[in-house]
mmCIF file of the N, C-alpha and C atoms, coordinates in Angstrom:
data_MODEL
# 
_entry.id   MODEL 
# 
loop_
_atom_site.group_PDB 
_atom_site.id 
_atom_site.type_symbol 
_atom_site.label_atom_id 
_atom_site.label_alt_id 
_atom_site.label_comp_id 
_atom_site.label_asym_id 
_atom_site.label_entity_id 
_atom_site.label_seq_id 
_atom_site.pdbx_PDB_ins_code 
_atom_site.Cartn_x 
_atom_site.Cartn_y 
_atom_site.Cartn_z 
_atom_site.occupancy 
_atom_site.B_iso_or_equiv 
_atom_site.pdbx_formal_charge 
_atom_site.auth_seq_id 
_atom_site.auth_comp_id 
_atom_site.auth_asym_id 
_atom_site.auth_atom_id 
_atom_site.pdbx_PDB_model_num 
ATOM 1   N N  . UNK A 1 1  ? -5.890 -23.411 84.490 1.00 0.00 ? 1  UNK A N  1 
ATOM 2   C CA . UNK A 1 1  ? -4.618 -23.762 83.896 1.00 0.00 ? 1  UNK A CA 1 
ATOM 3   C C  . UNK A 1 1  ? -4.880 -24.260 82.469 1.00 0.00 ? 1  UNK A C  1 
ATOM 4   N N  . UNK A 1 2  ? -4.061 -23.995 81.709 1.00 0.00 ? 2  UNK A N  1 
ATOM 5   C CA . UNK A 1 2  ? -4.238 -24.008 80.105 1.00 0.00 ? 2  UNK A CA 1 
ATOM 6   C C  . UNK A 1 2  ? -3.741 -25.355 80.329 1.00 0.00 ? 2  UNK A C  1 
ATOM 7   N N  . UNK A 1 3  ? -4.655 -26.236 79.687 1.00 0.00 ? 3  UNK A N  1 
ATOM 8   C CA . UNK A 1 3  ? -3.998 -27.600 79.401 1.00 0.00 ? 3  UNK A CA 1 
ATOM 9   C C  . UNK A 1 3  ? -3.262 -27.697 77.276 1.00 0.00 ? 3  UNK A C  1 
ATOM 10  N N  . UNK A 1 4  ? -2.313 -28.473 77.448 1.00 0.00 ? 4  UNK A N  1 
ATOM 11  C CA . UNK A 1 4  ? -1.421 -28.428 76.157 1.00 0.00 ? 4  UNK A CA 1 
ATOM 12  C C  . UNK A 1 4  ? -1.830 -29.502 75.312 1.00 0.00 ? 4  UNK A C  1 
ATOM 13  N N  . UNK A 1 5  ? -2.068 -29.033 73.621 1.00 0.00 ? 5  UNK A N  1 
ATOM 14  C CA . UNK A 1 5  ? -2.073 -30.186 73.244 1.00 0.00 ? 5  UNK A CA 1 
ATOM 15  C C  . UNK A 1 5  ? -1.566 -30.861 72.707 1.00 0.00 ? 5  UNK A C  1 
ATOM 16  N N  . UNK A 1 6  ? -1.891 -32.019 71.743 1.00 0.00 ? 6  UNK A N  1 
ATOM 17  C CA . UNK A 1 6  ? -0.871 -33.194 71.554 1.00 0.00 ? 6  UNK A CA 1 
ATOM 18  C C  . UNK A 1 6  ? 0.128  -32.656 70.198 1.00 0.00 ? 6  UNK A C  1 
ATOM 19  N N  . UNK A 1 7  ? 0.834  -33.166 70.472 1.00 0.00 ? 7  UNK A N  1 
ATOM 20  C CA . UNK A 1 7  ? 2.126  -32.525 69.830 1.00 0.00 ? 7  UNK A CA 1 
ATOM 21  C C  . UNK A 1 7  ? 2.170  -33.687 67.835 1.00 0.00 ? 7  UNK A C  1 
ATOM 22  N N  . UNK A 1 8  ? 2.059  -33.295 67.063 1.00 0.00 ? 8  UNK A N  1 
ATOM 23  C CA . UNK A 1 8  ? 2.138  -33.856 65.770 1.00 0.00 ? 8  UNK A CA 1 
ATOM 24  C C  . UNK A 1 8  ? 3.578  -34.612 66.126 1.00 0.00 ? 8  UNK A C  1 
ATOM 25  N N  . UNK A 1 9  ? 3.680  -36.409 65.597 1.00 0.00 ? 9  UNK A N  1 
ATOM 26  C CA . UNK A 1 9  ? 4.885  -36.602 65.403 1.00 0.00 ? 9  UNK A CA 1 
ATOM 27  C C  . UNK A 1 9  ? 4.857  -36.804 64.244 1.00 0.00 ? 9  UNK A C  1 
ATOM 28  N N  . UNK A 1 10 ? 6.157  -36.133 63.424 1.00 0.00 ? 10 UNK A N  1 
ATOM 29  C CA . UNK A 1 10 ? 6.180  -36.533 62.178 1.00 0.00 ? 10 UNK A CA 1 
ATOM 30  C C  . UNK A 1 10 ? 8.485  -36.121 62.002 1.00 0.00 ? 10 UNK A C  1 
ATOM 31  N N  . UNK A 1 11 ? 8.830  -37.274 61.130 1.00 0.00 ? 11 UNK A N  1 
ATOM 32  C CA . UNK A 1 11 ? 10.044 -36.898 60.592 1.00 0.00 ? 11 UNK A CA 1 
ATOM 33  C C  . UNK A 1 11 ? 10.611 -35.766 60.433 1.00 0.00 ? 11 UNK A C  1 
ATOM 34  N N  . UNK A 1 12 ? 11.334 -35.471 60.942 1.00 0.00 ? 12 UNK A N  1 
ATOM 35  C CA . UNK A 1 12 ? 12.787 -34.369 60.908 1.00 0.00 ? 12 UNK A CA 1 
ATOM 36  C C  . UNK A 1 12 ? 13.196 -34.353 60.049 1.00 0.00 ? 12 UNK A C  1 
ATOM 37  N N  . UNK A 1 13 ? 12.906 -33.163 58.673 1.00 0.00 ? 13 UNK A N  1 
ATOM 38  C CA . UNK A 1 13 ? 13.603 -33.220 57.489 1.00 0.00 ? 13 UNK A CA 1 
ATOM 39  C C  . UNK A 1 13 ? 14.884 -33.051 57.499 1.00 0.00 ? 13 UNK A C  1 
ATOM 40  N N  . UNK A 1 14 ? 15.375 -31.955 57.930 1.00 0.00 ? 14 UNK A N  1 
ATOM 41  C CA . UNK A 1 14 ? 16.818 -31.623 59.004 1.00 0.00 ? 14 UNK A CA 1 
ATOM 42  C C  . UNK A 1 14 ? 17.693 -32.646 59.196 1.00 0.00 ? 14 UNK A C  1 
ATOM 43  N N  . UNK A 1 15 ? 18.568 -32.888 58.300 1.00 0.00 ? 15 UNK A N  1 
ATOM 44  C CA . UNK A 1 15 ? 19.462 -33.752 58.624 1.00 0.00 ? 15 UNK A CA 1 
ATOM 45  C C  . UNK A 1 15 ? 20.171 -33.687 60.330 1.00 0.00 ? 15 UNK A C  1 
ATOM 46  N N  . UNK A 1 16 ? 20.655 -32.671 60.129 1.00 0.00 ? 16 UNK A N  1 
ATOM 47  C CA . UNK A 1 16 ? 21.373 -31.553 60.871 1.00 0.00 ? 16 UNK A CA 1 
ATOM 48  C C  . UNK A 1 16 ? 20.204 -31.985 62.346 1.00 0.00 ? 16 UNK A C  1 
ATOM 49  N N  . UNK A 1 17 ? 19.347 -30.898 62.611 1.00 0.00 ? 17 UNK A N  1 
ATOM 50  C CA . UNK A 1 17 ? 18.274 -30.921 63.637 1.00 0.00 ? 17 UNK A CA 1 
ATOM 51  C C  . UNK A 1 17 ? 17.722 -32.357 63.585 1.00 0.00 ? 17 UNK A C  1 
ATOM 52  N N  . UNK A 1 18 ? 18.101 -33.365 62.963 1.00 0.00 ? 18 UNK A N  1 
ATOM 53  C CA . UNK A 1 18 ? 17.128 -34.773 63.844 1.00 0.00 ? 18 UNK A CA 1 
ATOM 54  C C  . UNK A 1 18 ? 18.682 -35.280 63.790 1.00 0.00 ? 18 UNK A C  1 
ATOM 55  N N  . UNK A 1 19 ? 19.749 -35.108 63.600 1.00 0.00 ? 19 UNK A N  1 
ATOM 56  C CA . UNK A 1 19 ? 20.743 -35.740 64.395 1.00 0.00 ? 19 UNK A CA 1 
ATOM 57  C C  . UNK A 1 19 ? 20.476 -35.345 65.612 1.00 0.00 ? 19 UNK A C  1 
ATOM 58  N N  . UNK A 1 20 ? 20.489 -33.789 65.934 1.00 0.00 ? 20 UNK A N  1 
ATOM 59  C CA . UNK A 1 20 ? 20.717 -32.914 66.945 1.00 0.00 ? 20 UNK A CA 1 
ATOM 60  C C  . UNK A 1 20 ? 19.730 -33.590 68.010 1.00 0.00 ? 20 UNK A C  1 
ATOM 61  N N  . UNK A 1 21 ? 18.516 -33.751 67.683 1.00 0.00 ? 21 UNK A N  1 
ATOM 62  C CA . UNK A 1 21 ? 17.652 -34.250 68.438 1.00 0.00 ? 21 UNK A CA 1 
ATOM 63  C C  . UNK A 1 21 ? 17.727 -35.537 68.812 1.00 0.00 ? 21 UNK A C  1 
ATOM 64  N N  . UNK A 1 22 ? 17.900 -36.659 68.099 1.00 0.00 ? 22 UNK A N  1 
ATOM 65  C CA . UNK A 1 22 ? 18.255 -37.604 68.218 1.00 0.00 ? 22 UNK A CA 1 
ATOM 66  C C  . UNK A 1 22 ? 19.420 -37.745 69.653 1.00 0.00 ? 22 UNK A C  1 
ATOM 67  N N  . UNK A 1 23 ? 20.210 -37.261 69.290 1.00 0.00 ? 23 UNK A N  1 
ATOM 68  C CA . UNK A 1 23 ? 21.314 -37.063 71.034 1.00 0.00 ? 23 UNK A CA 1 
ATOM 69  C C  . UNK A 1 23 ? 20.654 -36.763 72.082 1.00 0.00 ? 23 UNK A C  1 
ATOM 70  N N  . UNK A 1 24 ? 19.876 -35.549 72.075 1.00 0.00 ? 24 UNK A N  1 
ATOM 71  C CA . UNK A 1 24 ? 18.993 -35.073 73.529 1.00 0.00 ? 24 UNK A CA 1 
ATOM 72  C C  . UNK A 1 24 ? 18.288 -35.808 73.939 1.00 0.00 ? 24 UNK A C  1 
ATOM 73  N N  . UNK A 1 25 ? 17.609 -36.850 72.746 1.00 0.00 ? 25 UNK A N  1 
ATOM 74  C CA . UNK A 1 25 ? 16.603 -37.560 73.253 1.00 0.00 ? 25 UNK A CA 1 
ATOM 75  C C  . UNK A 1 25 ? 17.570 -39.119 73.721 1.00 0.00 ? 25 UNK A C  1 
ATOM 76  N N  . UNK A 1 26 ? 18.388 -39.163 73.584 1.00 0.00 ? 26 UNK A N  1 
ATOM 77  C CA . UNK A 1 26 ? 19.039 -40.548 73.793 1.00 0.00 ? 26 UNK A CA 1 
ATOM 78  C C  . UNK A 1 26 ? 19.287 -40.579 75.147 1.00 0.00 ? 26 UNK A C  1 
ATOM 79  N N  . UNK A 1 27 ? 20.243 -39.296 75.195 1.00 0.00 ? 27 UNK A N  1 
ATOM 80  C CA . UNK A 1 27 ? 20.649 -39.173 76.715 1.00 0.00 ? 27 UNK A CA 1 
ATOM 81  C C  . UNK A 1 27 ? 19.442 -39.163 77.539 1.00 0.00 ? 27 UNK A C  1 
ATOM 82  N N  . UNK A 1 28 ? 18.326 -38.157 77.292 1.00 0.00 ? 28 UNK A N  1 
ATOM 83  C CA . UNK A 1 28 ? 17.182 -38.142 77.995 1.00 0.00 ? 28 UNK A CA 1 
ATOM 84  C C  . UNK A 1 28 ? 16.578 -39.771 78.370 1.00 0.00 ? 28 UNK A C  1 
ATOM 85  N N  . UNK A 1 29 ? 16.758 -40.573 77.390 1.00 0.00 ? 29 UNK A N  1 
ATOM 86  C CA . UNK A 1 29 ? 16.028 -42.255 77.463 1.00 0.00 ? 29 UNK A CA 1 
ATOM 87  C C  . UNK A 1 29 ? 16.742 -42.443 78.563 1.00 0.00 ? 29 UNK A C  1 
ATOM 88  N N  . UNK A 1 30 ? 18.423 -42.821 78.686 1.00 0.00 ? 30 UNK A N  1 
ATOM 89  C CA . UNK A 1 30 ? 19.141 -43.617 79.204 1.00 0.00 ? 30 UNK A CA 1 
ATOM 90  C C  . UNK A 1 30 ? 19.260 -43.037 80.446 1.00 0.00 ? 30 UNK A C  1 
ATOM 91  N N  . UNK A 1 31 ? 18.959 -41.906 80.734 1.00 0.00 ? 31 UNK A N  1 
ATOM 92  C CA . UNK A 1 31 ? 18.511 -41.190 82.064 1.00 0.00 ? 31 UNK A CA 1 
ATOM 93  C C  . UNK A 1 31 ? 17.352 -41.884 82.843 1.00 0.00 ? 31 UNK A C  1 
ATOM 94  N N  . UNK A 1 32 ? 16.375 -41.886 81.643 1.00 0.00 ? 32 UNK A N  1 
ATOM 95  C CA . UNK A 1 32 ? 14.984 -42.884 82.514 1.00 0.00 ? 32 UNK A CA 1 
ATOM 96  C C  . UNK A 1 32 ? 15.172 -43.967 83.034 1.00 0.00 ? 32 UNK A C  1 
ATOM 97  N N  . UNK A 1 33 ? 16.070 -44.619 81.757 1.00 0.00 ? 33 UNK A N  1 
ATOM 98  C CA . UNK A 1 33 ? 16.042 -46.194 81.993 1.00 0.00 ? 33 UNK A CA 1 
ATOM 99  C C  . UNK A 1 33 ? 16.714 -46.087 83.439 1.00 0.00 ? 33 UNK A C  1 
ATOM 100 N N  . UNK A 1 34 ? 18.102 -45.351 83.467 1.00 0.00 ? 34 UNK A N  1 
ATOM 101 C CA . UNK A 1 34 ? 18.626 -45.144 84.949 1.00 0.00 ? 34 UNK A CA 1 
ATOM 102 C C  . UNK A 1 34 ? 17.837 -45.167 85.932 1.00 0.00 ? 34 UNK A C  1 
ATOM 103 N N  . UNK A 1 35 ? 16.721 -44.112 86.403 1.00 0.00 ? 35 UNK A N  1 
ATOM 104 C CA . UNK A 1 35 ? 15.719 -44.481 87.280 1.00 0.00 ? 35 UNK A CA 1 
ATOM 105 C C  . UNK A 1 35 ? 15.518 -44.646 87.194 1.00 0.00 ? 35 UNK A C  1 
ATOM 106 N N  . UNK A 1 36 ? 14.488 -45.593 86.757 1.00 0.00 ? 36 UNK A N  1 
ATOM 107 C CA . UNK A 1 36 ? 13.719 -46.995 86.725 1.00 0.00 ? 36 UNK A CA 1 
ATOM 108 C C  . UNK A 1 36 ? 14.487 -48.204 87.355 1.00 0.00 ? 36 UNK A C  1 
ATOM 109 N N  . UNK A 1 37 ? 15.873 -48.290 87.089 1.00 0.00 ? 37 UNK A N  1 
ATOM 110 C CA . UNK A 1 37 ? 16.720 -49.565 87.599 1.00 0.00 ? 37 UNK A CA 1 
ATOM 111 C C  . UNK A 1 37 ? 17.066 -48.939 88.963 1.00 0.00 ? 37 UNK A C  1 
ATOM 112 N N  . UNK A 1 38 ? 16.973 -47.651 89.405 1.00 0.00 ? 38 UNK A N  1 
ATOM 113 C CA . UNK A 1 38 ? 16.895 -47.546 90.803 1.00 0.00 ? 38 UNK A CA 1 
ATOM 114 C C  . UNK A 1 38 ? 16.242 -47.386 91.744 1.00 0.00 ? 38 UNK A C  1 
ATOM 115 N N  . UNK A 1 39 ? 14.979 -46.519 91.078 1.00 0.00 ? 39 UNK A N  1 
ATOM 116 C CA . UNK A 1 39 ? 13.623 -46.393 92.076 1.00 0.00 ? 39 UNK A CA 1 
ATOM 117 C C  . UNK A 1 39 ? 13.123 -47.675 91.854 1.00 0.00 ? 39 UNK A C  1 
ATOM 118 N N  . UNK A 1 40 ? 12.940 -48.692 91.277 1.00 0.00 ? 40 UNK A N  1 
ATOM 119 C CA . UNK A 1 40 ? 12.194 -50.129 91.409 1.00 0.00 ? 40 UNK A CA 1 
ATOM 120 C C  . UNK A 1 40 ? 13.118 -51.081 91.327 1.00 0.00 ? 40 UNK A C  1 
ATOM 121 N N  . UNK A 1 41 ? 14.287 -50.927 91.964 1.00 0.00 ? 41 UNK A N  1 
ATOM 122 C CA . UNK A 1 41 ? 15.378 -51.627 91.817 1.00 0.00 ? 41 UNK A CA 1 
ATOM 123 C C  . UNK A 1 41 ? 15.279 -52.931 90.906 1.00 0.00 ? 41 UNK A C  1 
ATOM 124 N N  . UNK A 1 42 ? 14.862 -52.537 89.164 1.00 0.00 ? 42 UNK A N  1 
ATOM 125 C CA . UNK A 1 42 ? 14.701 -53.115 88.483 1.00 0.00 ? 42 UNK A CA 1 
ATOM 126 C C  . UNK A 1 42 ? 16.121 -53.547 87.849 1.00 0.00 ? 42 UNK A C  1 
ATOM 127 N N  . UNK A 1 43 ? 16.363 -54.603 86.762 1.00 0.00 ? 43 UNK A N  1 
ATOM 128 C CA . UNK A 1 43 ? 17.144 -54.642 85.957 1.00 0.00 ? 43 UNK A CA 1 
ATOM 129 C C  . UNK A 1 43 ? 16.721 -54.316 84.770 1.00 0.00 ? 43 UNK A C  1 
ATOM 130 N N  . UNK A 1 44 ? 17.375 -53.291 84.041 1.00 0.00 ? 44 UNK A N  1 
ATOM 131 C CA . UNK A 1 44 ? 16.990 -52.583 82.775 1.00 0.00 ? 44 UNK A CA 1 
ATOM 132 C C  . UNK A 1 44 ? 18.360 -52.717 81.259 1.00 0.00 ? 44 UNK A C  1 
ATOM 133 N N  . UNK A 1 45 ? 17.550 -52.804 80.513 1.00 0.00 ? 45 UNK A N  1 
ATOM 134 C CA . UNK A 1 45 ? 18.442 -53.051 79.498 1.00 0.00 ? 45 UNK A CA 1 
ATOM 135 C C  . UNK A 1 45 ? 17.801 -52.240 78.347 1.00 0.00 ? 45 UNK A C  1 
ATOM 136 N N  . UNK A 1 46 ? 18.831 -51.283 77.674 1.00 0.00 ? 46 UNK A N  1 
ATOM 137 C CA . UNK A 1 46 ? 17.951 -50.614 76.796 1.00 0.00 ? 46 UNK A CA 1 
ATOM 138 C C  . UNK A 1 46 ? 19.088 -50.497 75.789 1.00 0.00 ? 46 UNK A C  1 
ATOM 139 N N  . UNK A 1 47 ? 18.811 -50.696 73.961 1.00 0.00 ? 47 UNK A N  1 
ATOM 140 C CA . UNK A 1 47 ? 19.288 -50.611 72.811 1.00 0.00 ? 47 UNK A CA 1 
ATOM 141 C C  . UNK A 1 47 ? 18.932 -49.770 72.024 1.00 0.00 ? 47 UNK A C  1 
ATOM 142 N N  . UNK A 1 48 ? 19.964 -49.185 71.522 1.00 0.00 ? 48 UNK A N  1 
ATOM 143 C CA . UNK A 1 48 ? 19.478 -47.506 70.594 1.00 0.00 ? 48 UNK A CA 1 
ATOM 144 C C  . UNK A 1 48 ? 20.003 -47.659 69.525 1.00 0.00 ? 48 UNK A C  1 
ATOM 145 N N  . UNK A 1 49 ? 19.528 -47.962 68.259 1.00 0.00 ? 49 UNK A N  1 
ATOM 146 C CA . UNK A 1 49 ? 20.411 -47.608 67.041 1.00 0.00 ? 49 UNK A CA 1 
ATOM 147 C C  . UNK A 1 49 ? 20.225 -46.226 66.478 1.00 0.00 ? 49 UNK A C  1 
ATOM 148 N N  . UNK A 1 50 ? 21.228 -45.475 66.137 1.00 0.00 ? 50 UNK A N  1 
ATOM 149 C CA . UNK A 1 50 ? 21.746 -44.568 65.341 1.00 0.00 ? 50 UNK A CA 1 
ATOM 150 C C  . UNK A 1 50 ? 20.693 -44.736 63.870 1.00 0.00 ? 50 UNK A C  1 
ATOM 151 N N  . UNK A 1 51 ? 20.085 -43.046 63.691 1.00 0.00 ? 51 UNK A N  1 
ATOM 152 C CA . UNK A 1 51 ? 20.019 -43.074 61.943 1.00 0.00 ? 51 UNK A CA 1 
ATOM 153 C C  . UNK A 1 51 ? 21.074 -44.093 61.091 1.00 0.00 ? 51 UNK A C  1 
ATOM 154 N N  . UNK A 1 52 ? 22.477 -43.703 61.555 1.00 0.00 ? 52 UNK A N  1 
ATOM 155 C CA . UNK A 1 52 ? 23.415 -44.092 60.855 1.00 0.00 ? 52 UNK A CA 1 
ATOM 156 C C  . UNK A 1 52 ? 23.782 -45.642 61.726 1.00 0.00 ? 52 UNK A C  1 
ATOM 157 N N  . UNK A 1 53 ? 23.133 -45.894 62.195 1.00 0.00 ? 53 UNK A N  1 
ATOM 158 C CA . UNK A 1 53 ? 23.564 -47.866 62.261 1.00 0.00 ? 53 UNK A CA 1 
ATOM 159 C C  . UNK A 1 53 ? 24.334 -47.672 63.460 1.00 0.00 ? 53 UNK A C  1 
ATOM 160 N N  . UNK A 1 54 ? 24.822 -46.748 64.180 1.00 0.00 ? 54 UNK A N  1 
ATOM 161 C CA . UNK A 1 54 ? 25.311 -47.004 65.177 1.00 0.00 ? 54 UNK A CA 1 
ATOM 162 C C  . UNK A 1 54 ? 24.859 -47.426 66.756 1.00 0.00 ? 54 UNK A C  1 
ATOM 163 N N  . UNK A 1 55 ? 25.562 -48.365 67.603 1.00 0.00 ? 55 UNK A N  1 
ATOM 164 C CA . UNK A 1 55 ? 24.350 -49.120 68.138 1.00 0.00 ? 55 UNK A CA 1 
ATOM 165 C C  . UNK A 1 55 ? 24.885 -48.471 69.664 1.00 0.00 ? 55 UNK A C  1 
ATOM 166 N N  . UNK A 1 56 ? 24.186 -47.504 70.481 1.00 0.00 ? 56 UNK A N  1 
ATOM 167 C CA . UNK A 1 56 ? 24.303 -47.458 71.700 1.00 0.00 ? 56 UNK A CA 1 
ATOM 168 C C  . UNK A 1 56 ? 23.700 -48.363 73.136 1.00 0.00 ? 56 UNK A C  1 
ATOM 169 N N  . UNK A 1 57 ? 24.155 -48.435 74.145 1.00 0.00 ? 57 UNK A N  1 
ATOM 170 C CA . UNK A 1 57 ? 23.305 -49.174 74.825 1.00 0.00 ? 57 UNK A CA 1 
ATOM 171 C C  . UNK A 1 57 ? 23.770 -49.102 76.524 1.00 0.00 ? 57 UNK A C  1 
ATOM 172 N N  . UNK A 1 58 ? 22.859 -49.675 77.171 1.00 0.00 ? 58 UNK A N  1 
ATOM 173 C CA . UNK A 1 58 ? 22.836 -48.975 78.761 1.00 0.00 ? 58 UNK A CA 1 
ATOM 174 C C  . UNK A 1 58 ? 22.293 -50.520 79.341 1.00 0.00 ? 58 UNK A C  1 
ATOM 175 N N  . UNK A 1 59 ? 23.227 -50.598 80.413 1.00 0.00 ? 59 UNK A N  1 
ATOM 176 C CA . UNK A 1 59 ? 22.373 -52.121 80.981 1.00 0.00 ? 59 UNK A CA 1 
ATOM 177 C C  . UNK A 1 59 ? 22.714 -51.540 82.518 1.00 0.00 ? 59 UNK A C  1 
ATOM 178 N N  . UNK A 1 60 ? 21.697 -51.784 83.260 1.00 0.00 ? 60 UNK A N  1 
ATOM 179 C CA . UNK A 1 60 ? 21.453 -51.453 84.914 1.00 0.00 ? 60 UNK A CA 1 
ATOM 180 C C  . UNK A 1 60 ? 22.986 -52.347 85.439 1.00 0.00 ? 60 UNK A C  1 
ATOM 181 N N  . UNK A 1 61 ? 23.267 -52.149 86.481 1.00 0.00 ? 61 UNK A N  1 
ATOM 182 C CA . UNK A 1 61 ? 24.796 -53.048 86.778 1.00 0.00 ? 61 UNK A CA 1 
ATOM 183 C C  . UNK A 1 61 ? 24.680 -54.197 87.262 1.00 0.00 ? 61 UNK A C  1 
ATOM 184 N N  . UNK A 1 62 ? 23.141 -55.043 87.421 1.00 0.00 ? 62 UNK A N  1 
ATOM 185 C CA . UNK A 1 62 ? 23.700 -56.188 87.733 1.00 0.00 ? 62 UNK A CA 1 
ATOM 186 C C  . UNK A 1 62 ? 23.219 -56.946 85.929 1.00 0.00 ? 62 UNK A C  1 
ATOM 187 N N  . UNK A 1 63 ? 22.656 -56.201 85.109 1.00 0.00 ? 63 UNK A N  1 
ATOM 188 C CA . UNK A 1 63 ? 22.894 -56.759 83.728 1.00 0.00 ? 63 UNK A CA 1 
ATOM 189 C C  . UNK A 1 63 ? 23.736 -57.062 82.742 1.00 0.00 ? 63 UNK A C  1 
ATOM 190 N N  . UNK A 1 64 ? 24.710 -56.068 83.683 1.00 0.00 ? 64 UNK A N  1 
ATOM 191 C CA . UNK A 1 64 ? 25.991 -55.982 82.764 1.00 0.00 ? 64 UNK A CA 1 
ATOM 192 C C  . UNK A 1 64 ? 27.136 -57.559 83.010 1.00 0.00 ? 64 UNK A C  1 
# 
């Protein structure tokens, strides 16, 4: 099996494509954080700011 390698991180010149990405990857976080507060019936709290300052956020339900 071909093992993969490490992926360069570097800035999204792309206004456009690192907004774009920026969303997939948000939802993708707040998905994790979700399991995590249910498979280890943890309490999870997670804060996302926006390129543009905008502040999203996800708290497990007994954090809220």
């Amino acid at each position: 099996m071909a093992r993969r390698g490490r992926v360069e991180l570097r800035r999204i010149e792309d206004r456009t494509s690192r907004q774009v990405r920026f969303s997939k990857r948000r939802s993708g976080l707040f998905k994790k954080a979700f399991e995590l507060a249910v498979l280890c019936d943890a309490e999870v709290a997670l804060l996302v700011f926006s390129p543009a300052g905008r502040l999203y956020e996800y708290a497990s339900s007994r954090c809220a």
